[in-house]
C-alpha positions as CSV (number, residue, x, y, z in Angstrom):
1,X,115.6,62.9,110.0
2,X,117.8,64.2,113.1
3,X,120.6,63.0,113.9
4,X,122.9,63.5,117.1
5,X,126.7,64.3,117.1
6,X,128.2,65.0,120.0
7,X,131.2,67.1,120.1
8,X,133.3,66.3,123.6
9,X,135.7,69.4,124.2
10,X,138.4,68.7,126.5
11,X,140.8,71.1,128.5
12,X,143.7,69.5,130.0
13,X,147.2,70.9,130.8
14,X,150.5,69.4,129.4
15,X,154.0,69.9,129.4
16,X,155.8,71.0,126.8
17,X,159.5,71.6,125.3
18,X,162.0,72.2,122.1
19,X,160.9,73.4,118.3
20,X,162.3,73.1,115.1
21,X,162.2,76.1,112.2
22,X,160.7,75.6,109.2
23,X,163.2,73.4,107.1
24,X,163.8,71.6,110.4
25,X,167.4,72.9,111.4
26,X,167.8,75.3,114.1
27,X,171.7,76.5,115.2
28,X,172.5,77.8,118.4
29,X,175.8,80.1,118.8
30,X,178.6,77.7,119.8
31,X,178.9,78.3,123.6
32,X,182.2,76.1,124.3
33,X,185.1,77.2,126.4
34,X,186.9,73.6,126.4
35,X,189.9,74.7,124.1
36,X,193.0,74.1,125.9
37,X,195.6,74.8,122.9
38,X,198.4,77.6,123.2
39,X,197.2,80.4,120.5
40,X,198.6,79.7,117.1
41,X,201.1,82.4,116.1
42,X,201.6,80.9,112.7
43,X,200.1,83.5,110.8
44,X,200.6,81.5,107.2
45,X,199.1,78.4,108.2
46,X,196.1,77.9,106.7
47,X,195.0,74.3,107.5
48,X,191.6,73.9,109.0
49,X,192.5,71.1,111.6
50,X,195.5,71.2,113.0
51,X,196.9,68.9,116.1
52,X,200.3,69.8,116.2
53,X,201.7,71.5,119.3
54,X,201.4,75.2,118.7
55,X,203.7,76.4,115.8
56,X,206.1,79.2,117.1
57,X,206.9,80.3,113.8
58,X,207.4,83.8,113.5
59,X,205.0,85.3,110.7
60,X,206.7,84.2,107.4
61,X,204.6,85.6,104.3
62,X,206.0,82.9,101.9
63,X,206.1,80.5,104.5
64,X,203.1,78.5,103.3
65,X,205.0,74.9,103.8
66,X,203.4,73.6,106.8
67,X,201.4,71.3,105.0
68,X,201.5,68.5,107.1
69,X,199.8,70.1,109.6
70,X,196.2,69.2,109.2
71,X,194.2,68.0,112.1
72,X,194.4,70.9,115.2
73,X,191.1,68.7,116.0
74,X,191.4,70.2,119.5
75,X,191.4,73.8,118.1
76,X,187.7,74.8,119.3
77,X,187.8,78.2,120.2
78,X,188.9,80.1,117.9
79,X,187.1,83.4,117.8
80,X,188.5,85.7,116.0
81,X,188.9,83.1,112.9
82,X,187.2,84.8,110.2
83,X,185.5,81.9,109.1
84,X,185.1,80.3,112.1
85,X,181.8,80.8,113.5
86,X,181.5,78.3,116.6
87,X,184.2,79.0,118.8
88,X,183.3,81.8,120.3
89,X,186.8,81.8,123.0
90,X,189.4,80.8,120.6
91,X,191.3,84.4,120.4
92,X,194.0,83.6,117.9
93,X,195.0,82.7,114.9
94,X,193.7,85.6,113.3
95,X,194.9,85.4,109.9
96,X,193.8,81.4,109.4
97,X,191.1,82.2,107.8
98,X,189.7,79.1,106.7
99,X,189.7,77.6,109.9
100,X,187.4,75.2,111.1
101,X,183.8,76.6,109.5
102,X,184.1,74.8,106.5
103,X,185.0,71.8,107.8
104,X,181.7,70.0,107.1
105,X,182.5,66.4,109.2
106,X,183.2,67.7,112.2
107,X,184.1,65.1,114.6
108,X,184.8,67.5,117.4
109,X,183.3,65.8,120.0
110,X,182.6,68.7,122.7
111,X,181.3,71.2,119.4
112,X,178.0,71.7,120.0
113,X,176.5,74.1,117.4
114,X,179.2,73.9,114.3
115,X,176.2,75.6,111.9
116,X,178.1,74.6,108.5
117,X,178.4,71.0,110.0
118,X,176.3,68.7,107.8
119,X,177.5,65.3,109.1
120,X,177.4,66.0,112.9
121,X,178.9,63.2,114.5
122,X,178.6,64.6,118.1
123,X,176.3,63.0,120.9
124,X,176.5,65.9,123.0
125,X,175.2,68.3,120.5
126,X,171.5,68.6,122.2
127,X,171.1,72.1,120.5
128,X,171.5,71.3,116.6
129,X,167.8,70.5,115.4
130,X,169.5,69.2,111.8
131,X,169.1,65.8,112.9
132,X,165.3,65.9,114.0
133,X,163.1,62.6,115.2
134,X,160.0,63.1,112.8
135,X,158.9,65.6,110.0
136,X,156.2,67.5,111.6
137,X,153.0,68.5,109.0
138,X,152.4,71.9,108.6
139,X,148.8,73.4,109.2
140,X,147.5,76.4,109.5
141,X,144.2,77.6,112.0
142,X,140.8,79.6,110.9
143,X,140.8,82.5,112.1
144,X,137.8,82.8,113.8
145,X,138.2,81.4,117.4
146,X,135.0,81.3,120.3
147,X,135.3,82.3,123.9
148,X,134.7,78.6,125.5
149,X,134.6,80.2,129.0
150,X,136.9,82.4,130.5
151,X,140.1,81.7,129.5
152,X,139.3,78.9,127.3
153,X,139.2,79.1,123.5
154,X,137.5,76.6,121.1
155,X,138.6,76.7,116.8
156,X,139.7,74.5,114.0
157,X,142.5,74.0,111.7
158,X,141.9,74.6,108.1
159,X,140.0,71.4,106.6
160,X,142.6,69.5,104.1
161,X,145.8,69.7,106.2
162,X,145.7,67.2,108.9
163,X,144.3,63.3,108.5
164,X,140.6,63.0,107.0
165,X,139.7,66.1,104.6
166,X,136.4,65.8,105.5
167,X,137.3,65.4,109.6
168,X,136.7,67.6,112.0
169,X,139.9,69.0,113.8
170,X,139.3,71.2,116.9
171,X,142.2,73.5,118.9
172,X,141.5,74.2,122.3
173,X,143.4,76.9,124.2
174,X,142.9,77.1,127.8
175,X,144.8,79.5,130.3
176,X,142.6,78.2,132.8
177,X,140.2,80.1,135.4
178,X,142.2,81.5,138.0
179,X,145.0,82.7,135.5
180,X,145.3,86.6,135.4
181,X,145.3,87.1,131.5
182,X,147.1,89.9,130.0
183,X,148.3,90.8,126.5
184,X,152.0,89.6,126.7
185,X,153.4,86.6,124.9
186,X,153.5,83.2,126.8
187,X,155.8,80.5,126.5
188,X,153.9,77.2,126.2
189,X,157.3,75.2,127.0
190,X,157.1,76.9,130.7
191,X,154.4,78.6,131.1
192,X,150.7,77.2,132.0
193,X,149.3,77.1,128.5
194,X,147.2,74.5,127.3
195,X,147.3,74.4,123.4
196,X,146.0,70.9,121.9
197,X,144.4,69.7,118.7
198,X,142.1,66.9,117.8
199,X,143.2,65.4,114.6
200,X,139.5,63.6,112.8
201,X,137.5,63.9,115.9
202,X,135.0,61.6,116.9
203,X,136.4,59.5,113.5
204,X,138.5,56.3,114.5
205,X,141.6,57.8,112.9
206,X,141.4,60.5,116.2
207,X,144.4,61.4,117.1
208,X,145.4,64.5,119.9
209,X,148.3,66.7,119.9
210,X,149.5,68.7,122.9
211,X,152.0,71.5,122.8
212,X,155.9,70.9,123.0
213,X,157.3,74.1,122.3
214,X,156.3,77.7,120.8
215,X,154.6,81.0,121.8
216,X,151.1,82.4,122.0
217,X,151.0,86.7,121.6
218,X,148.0,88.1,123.1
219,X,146.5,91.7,122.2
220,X,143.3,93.3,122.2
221,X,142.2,91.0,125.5
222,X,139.1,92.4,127.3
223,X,138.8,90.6,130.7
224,X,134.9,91.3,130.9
225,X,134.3,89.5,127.0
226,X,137.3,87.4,127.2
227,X,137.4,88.2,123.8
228,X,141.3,88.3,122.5
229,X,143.5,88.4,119.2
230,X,146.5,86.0,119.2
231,X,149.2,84.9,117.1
232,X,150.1,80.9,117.5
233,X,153.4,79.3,116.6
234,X,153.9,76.2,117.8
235,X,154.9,72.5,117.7
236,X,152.4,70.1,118.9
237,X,153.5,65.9,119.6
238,X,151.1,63.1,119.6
239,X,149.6,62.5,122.9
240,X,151.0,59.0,124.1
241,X,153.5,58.5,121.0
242,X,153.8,55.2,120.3
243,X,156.1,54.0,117.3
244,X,154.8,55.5,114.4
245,X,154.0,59.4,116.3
246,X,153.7,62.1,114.5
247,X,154.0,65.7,115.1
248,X,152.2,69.0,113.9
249,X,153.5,72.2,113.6
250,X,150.9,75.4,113.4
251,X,152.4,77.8,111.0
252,X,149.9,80.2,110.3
253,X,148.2,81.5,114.0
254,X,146.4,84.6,113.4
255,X,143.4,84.3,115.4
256,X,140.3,86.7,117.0
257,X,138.2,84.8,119.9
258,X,135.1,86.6,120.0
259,X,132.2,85.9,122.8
260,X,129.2,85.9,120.4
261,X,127.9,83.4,117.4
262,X,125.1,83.3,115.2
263,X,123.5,80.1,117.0
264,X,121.9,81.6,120.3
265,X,120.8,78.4,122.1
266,X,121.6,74.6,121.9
267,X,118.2,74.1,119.4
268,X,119.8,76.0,116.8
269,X,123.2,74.2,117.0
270,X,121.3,70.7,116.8
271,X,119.6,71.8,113.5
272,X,122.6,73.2,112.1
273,X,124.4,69.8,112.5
274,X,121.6,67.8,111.2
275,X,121.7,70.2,108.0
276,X,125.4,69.5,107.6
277,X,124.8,66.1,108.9
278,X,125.7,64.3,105.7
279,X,128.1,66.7,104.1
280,X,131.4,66.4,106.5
281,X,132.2,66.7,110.6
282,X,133.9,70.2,109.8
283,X,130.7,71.3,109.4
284,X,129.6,69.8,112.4
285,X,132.2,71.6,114.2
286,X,131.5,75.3,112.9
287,X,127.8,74.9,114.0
288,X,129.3,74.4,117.7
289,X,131.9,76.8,117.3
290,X,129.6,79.5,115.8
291,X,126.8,79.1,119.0
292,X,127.7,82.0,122.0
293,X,128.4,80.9,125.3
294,X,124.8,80.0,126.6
295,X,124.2,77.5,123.5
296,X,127.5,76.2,124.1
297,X,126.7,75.7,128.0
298,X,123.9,74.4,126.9
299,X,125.2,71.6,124.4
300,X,127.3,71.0,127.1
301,X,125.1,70.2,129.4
302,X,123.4,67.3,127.2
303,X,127.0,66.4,126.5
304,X,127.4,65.7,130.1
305,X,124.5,64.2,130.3
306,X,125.0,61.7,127.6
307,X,128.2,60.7,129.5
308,X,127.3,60.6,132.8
309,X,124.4,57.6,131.6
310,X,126.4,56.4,128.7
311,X,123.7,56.8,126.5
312,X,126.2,57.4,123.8
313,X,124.0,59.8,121.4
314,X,121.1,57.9,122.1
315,X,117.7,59.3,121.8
316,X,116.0,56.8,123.5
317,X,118.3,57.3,126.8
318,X,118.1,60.6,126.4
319,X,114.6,60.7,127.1
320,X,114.8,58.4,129.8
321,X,117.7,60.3,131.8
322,X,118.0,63.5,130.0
323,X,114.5,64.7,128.9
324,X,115.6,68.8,130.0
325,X,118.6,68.9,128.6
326,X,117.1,67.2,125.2
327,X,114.1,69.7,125.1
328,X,116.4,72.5,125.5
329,X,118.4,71.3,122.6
330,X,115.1,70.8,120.4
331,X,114.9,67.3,120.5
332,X,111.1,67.5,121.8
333,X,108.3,65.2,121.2
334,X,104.7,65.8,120.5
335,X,102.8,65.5,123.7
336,X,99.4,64.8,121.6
337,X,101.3,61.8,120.9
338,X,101.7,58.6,123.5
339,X,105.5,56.8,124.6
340,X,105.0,54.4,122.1
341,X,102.5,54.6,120.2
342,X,101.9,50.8,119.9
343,X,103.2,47.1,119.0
344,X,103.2,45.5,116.0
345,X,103.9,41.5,115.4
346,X,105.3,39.8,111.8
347,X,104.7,36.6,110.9
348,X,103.7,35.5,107.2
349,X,104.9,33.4,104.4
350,X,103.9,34.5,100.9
351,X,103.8,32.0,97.6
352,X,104.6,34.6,94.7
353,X,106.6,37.5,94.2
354,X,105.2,39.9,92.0
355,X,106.7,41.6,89.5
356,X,107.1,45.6,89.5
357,X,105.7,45.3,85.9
358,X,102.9,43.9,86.8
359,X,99.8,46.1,86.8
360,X,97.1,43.6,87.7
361,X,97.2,41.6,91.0
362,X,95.8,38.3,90.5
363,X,93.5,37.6,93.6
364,X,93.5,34.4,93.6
365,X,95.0,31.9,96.5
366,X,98.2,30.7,95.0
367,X,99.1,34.1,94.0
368,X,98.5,36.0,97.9
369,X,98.5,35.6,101.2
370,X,95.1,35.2,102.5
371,X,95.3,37.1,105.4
372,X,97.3,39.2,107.7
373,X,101.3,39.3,108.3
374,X,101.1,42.4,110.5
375,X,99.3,42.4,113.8
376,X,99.1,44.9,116.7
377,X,97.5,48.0,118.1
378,X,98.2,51.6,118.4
379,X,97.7,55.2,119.3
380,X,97.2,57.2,122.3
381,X,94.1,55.8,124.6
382,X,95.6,52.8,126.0
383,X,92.7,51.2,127.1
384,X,90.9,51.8,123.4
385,X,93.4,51.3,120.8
386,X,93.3,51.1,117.4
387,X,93.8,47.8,115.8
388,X,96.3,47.2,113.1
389,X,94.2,45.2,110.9
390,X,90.8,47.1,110.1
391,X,88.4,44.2,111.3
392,X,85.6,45.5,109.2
393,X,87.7,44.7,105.9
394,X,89.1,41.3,104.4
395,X,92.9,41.6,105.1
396,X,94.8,40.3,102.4
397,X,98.8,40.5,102.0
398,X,101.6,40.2,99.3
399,X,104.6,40.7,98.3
400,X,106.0,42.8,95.4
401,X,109.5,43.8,93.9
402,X,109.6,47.9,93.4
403,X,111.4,50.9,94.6
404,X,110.3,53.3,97.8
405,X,111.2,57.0,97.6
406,X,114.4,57.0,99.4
407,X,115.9,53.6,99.0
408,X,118.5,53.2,96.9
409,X,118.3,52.9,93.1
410,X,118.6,48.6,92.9
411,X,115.1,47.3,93.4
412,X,113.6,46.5,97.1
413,X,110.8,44.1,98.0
414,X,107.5,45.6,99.5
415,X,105.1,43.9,101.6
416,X,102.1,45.0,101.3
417,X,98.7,44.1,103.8
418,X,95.8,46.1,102.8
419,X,92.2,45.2,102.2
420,X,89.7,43.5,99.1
421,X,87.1,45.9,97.7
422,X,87.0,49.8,97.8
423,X,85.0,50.5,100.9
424,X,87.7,49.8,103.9
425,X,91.0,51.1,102.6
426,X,93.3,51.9,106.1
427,X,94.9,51.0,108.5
428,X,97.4,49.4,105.7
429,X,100.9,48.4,106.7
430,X,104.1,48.5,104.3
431,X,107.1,46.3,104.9
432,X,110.2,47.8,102.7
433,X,113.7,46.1,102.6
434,X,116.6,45.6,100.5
435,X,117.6,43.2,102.5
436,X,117.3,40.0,100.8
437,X,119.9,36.7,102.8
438,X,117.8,34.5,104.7
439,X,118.7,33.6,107.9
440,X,119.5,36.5,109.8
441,X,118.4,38.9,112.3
442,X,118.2,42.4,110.7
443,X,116.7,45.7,112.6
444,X,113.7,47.5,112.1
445,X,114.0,51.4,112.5
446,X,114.8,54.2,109.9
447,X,118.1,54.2,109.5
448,X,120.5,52.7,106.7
449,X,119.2,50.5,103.8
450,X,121.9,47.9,103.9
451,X,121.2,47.3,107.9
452,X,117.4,48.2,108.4
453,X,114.5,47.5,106.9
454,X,111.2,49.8,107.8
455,X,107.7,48.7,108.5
456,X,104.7,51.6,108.7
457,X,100.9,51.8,109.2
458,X,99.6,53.8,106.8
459,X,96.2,56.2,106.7
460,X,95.0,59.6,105.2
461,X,94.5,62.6,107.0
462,X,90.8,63.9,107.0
463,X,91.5,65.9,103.7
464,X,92.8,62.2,102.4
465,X,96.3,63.4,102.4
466,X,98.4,59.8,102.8
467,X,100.1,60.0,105.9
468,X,101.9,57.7,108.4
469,X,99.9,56.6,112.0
470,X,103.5,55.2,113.3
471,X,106.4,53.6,111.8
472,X,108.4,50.3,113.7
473,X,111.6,49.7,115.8
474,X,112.6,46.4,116.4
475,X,113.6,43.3,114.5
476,X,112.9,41.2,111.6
477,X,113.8,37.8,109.9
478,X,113.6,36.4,106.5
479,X,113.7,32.8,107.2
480,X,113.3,32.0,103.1
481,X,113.4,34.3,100.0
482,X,114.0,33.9,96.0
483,X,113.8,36.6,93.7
484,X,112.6,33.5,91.3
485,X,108.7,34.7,90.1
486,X,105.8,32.3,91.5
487,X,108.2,29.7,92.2
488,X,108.7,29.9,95.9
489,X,107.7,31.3,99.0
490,X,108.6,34.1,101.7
491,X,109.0,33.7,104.8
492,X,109.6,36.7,107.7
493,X,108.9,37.1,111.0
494,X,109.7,39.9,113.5
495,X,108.3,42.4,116.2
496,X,108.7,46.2,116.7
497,X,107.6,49.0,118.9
498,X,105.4,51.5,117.3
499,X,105.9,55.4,117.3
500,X,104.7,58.5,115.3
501,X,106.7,60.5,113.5
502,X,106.0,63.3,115.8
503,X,107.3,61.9,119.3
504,X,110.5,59.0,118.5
505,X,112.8,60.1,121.4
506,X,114.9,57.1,119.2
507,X,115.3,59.7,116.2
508,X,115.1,63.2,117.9
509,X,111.6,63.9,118.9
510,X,109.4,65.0,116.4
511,X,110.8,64.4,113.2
512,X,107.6,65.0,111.0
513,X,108.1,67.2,107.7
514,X,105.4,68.3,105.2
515,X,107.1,65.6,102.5
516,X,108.8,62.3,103.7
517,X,107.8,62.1,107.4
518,X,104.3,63.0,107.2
519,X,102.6,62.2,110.6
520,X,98.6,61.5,110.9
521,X,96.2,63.2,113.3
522,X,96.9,61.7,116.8
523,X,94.3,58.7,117.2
């Protein structure tokens, strides 16, 4: 059965600043000129912090008595301190060498970039990344990158480093249109970069990053291709942080954007992701990022489409608003087959509840329902349908406990409406649900077994091959059930809209196969 997921790629511009290294500490040289003390000519004194006034002591090699002095704190500049590496105009003291770099709690107020200092006290100190706001996770991208349009780029990170495993996380890259592109390296804190990722898209854990700080490197770029290598290092924040933002760091970049894929149109995109439908969305992604530019256009055309009607991936709307763009994509329905293909009506209530054990179907009144549940017409002449119920037969119904071929393993109830004899054997209809609390509205379709129950109308090809005339979308409702044996009754009612399995604009257009789905000759 098809399925639709649309992937919605965005290019937007942000603004960007600051990055941390990889264990999260970054020291700038201390820049500082603030240090107003006379030079200290004490060539003996060794203390690391002294505030006296300077000592005029004449060099005194056993002159090591000047213990007291122990808190220069306004000593800042000393550059030629051995072991002072942040005070890049302090000229003196050239012999102290233990001077202010080991000092690990520097309280310094005007040091900006002390790079031993593990305690940083200092407000000012906008340049030391030791203290950062949040831990960013580290990810790396596939290599393999797609030309978007010019000078856009579409890829993913590597599956397993950011939010759901089996999530789809796309990066976008977008220099824009009207952006001369050349191979230089661009600073996405200044320059007019786009980088972003979607963290799980399309799942409700999505989250998007945009770029704060970092590079992009460009070589190999050919303007008529737009095909490029690049190397990515960046830091990317969450878009609106709120309290509990994260950030994300890309730390392997090494990517070639080429213009060509192995999915040459929109069709072959669509059946890729309905291959991969029930494996993971990273799948999902690769068969978008792996179509060239026209299947991509293409996609994106129905993509519009879908937004500009909300039809939200549905078929139905689809046909109604976007029947080109879903032919193009494949989604195309037999036109041997009518728009629906009929109507069918429930309404029965059935005294016993056979057994899946039981071979032998006691005909008799307590046991069946003498009649029909299922009424309606179909097929393609409106004006001389077929009816539902074979009027040249005896219409019987019941209902039986068993399994159907892709339900789930526990045990479903089957209602069954076929004929008494041998000579009229179709149209038959089959009711098949797992659904078993009374009172409630459930929906009629193909889709999950806990939610939907399905309803057909069964015949045989000419060659009396068992196939499907249509199948039923709509609603159904089981006003009373027990799974007690011949001690109660069954009640449902309900009403759906008839189509074939070869044109369902619902499910994808034709969604016929040679095994589950197998569609009879168009009546």
């Amino acid at each position: 059965m098809k399925k639709v997921c649309l992937i919605f790629i965005v290019f937007t511009l942000f603004l960007f600043v600051g990055c941390d290294d990889a264990n999260g500490k970054i020291d700038l040289p201390d820049t500082e000129t603030n240090d107003t003390d006379n030079p200290d000519t004490d060539k003996t004194d060794t203390d690391t912090n002294d505030t006296d006034n300077p000592d005029t002591d004449n060099p005194d090699s056993t002159d090591t008595s000047d213990s007291t002095d122990t808190s220069d704190s306004t000593d800042t500049a000393d550059s030629t301190d051995s072991t002072d590496t942040s005070d890049s105009t302090d000229t003196a003291d050239s012999s102290d060498s233990t001077d202010d770099s080991s000092d690990s709690q520097n309280d310094d107020d005007s040091d900006t970039a002390d790079s031993a200092d593990s305690q940083n006290d200092d407000d000012a100190d906008s340049s030391d990344s030791g203290d950062p706001e949040m831990v960013c996770t580290q990810t790396y991208l596939y290599q393999n990158f797609r030309v978007y349009i010019k000078g856009s780029y579409v890829g993913q990170v590597q599956n397993g480093f950011l939010g759901d495993t089996s999530a789809f996380d796309v990066v976008t890259i977008d220099f824009g249109n009207d952006v001369e592109i050349t191979n230089t390296t661009y600073d996405l804190s200044t320059d007019d970069v786009t980088l972003t990722i979607i963290q799980d898209y399309g799942e409700s854990t999505q989250k998007e990053y945009v770029q704060e700080s970092g590079t992009i490197t460009l070589s190999n770029y050919n303007p008529e291709t737009f095909e490029m290598n690049a190397v990515i290092s960046a830091k990317l924040v969450e878009k609106a942080p709120n309290e509990g933002a994260s950030c994300v760091k890309i730390v392997s970049g090494n990517i070639h954007a080429i213009d060509s894929g192995d999915k040459e149109n929109c069709a072959e995109i669509m059946e890729c992701m309905d291959e991969c439908y029930e494996t993971n969305s990273n799948c999902i992604g690769n068969c978008y990022i792996n179509g060239n530019v026209t299947a991509r256009q293409q996609y994106n055309d129905l993509v519009e489409c879908d937004e500009a009607n909300s039809c939200n991936g549905n078929y139905r709307c689809y046909y109604e608003h976007c029947l080109t763009q879903e032919e193009t994509c494949g989604m195309v329905n037999d036109p041997n087959y009518r728009i629906p293909y009929g109507e069918v009506t429930i309404s029965g209530t059935f005294p016993y509840l056979f057994s899946k054990d039981e071979t032998e179907f006691q005909l008799s009144p307590e046991y069946i329902l003498d009649g029909t549940f299922a009424t309606g017409t179909f097929g393609n002449d409106e004006d001389h349908l077929n009816n539902i119920v074979n009027q040249a037969g005896e219409p019987f119904s019941y209902a039986r406990i068993s399994t159907f071929k892709d339900a789930p393993d526990t045990d479903n109830i089957t209602f069954v409406q076929t004929y008494k004899g041998t000579d009229i054997t179709t149209p038959t209809v089959h009711l098949v649900t797992t659904i078993t609390e009374p009172g409630l509205d459930y929906t009629l379709g193909l889709g999950e077994w806990d939610t939907e129950a399905r309803i057909f109308v069964k015949g045989t090809k000419s060659d009396g091959t068992p196939c499907d005339h249509a199948f039923g979308v709509g609603t159904l409702k089981i006003n009373d059930i027990s799974w007690e044996l011949g001690s109660t009754t069954i009640s449902i009612e309900g009403s759906a809209t008839l189509y074939s399995f070869k044109a369902t604009p619902d499910y994808g257009g034709d969604v016929s196969d040679d095994e589950e789905w197998i569609a009879c000759d168009p009546e």
